[in-house]
C-alpha positions as CSV (number, residue, x, y, z in Angstrom):
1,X,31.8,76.6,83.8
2,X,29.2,77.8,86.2
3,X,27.8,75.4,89.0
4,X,24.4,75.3,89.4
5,X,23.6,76.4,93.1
6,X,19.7,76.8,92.5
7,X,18.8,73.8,94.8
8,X,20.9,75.5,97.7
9,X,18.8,78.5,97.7
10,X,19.7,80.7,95.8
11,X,18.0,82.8,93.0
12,X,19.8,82.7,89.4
13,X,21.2,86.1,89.8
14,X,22.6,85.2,93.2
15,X,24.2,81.9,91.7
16,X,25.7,83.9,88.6
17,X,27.5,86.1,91.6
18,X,28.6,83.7,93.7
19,X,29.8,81.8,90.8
20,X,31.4,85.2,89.2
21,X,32.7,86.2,93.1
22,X,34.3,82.5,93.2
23,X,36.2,83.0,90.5
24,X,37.7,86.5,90.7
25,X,37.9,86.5,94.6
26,X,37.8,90.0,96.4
27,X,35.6,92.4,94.0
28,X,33.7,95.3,94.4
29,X,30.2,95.9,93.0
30,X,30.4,97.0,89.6
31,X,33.5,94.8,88.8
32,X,30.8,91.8,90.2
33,X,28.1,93.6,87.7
34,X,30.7,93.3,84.7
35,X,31.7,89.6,85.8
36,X,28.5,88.1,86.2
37,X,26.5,90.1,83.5
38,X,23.9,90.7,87.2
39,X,22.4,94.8,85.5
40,X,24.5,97.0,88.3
41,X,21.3,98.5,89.8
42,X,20.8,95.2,91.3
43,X,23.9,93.9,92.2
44,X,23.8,95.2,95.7
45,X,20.7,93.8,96.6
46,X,21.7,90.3,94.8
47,X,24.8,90.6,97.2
48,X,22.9,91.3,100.0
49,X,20.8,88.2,100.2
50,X,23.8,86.6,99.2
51,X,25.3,87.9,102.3
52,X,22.2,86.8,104.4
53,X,22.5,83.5,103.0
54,X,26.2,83.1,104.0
55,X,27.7,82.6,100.6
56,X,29.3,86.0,100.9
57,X,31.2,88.5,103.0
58,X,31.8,91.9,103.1
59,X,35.3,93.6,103.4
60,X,37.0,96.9,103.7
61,X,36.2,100.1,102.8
62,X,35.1,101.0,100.1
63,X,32.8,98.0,100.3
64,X,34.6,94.8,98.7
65,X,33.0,91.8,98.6
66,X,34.2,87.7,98.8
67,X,32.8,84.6,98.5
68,X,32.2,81.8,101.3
69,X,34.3,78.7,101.1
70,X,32.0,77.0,98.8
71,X,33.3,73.4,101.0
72,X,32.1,75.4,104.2
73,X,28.6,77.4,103.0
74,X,27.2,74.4,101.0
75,X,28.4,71.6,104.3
76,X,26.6,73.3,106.2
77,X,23.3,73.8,104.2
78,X,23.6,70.0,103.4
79,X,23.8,69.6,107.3
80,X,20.6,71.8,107.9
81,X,18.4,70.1,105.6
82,X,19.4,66.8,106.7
83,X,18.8,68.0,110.0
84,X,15.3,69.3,108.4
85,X,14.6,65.7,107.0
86,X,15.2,63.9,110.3
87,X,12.4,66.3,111.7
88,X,10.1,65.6,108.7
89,X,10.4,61.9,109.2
90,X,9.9,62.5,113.0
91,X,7.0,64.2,112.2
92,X,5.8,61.8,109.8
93,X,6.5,58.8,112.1
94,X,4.4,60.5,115.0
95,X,1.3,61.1,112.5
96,X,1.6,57.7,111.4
97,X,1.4,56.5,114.7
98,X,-1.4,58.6,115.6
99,X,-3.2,57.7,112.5
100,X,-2.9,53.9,113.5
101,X,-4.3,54.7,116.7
102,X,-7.4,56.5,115.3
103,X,-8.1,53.3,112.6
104,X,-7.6,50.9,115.3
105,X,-10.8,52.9,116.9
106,X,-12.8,53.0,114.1
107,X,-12.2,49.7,111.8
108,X,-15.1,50.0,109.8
109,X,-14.5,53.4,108.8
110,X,-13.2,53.2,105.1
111,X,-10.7,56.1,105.7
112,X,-7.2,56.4,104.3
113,X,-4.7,57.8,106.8
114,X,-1.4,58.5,104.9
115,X,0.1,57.7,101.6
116,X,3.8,58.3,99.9
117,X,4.0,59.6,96.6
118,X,7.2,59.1,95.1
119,X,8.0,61.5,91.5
120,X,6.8,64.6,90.8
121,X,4.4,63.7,88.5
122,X,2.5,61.5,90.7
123,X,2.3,64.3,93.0
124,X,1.2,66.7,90.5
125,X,-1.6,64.3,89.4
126,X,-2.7,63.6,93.3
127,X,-2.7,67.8,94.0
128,X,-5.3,68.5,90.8
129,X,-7.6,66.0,92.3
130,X,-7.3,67.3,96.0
131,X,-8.0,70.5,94.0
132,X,-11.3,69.7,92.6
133,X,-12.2,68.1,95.9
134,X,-11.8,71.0,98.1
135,X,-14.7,73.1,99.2
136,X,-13.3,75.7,101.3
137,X,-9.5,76.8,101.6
138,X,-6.0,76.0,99.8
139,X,-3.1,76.9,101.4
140,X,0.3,76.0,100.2
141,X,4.4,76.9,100.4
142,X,5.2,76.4,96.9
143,X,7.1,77.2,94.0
144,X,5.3,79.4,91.8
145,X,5.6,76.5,88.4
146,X,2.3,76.8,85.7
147,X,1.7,73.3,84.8
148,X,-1.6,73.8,82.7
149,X,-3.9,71.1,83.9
150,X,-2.9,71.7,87.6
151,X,-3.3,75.7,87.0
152,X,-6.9,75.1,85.6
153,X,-7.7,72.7,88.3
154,X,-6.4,75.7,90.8
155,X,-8.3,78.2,88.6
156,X,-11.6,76.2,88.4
157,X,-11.5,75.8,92.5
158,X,-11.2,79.5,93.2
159,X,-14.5,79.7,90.5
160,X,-15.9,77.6,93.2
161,X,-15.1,80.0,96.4
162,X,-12.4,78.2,97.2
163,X,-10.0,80.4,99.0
164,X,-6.2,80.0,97.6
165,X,-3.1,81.5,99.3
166,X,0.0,80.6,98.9
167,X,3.8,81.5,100.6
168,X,6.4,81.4,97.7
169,X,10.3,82.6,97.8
170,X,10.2,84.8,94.2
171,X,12.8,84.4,91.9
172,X,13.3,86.4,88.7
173,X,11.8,83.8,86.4
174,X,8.6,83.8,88.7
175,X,7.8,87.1,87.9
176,X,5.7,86.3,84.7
177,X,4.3,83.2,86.6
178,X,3.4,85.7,89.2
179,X,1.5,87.6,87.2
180,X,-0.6,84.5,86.2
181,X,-1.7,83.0,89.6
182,X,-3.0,86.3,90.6
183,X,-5.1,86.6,87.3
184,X,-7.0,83.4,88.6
185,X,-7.5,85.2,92.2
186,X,-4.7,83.5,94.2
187,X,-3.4,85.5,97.5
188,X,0.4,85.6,96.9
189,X,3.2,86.7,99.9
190,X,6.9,86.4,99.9
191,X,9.1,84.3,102.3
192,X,12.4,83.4,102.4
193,X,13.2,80.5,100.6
194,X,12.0,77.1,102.7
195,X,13.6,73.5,101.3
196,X,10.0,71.7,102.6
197,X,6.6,72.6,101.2
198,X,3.5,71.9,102.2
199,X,-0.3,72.6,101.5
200,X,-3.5,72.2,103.9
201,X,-7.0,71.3,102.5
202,X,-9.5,72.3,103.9
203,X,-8.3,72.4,107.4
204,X,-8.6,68.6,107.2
205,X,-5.9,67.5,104.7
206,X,-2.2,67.6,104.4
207,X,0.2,67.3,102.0
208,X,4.2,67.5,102.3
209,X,7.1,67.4,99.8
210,X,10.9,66.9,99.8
211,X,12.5,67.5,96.9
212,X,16.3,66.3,96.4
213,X,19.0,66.0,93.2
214,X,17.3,62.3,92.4
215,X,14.0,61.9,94.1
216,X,11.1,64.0,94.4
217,X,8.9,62.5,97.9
218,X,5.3,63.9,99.0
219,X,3.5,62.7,102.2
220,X,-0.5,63.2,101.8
221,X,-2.1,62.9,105.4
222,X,-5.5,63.0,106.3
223,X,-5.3,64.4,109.8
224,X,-7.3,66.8,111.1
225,X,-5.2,67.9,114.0
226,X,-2.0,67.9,112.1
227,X,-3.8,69.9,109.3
228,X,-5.3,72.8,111.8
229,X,-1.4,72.8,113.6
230,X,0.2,73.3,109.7
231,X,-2.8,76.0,109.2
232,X,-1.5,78.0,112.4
233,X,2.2,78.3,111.3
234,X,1.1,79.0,107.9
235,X,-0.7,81.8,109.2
236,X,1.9,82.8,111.4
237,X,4.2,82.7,108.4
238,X,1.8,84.7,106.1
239,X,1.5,87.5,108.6
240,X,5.1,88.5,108.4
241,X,5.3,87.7,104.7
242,X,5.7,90.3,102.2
243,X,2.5,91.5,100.0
């Protein structure tokens, strides 16, 4: 039975080898290859990023390779997103306040400061109308999912000269979806894989989402400052990002 390590991090060749490496304990590439099914011509770079990741070690020579403690690796990725969230709801608290601060300045304005969306489909449904609203520039670290009406809503804003980029970590089932967003004239760059994703609309709007094994939560703040303070990491971020 293999464990399902996706939401950790990892890619589903890089879960079949950890799984595989778990099992058999020291093994060296090809047996790995054999094991896991993982085509041997990319084995070492699946074990690589596994390596990176800390799910696996290298020992000896010639080069033999073993898993992480599973207890250890995954403890401490659980501790590092927690960690992650604590920001995230600092950060949220902060704009909150901030945002009460600016309404309690302007009353009369009829402006809407922050909402929580909880469920992925409620998100979905709030993105494809921040799509057709926005006039200048998307920018968003995201998965690289096709869900049709979203994709034509992304589609139909680039028709309008909107300006789309977006940070994803590829996996190999992304590839075709790849292939798709840059038909529509999306900007796509690699990173390494980031638990929280965000997008900025417009330099104006922001939206944030946590994903976990039961509950799928998205923050959607209109804040300029926050918004133009996202846009500069995401810029940072798409600098060193792979083409």
């Amino acid at each position: 039975m293999m464990v399902d390590l996706t939401e950790f991090g990892l890619t589903d060749y890089e879960n079949t080898v950890y799984n595989a490496l778990v099992q058999t304990g020291i093994s060296k590439a090809h047996q790995l290859s054999q094991k896991s099914g993982v085509p041997y011509g990319k084995i070492y770079t699946v074990l690589a990023s596994l390596e990176q990741k800390g799910f696996v070690k290298n020992v000896g020579e010639p080069k033999q390779f073993v898993a992480a403690d599973p207890k250890v690796v995954l403890r401490e990725i659980a501790q590092k997103k927690e960690k992650e969230l604590e920001k995230f709801k600092t950060h949220a608290e902060k704009a909150i306040e901030h945002l009460g601060e600016l309404a309690a300045r302007k009353p009369k304005e009829p402006f809407e400061q922050i909402r929580i969306i909880e469920g992925y489909d409620n998100y979905l449904n709030l993105s494809i109308a921040l799509h057709k609203e926005a006039k200048q520039e998307w920018c968003s670290i995201t998965e690289l999912t096709i869900h049709n009406e979203h994709y034509d809503a992304t589609a139909d804003c680039i028709k309008r000269g909107v300006h789309v980029r977006l940070l994803t970590y590829m996996d190999e089932k992304d590839k075709k979806n790849l292939e798709l967003w840059k038909k529509i004239g999306a900007e796509v760059r690699f990173i390494e894989y980031t638990p929280t994703q965000f997008s900025i609309i417009d330099g104006k709007e922001v939206t944030m989402r946590i994903t976990g094994e039961e509950r799928y939560i998205a923050l959607w703040l209109k804040n300029k400052p926050l918004a133009q303070n996202m846009r500069n990491y995401f810029n940072i971020l798409w600098k060193k990002a792979q083409r």
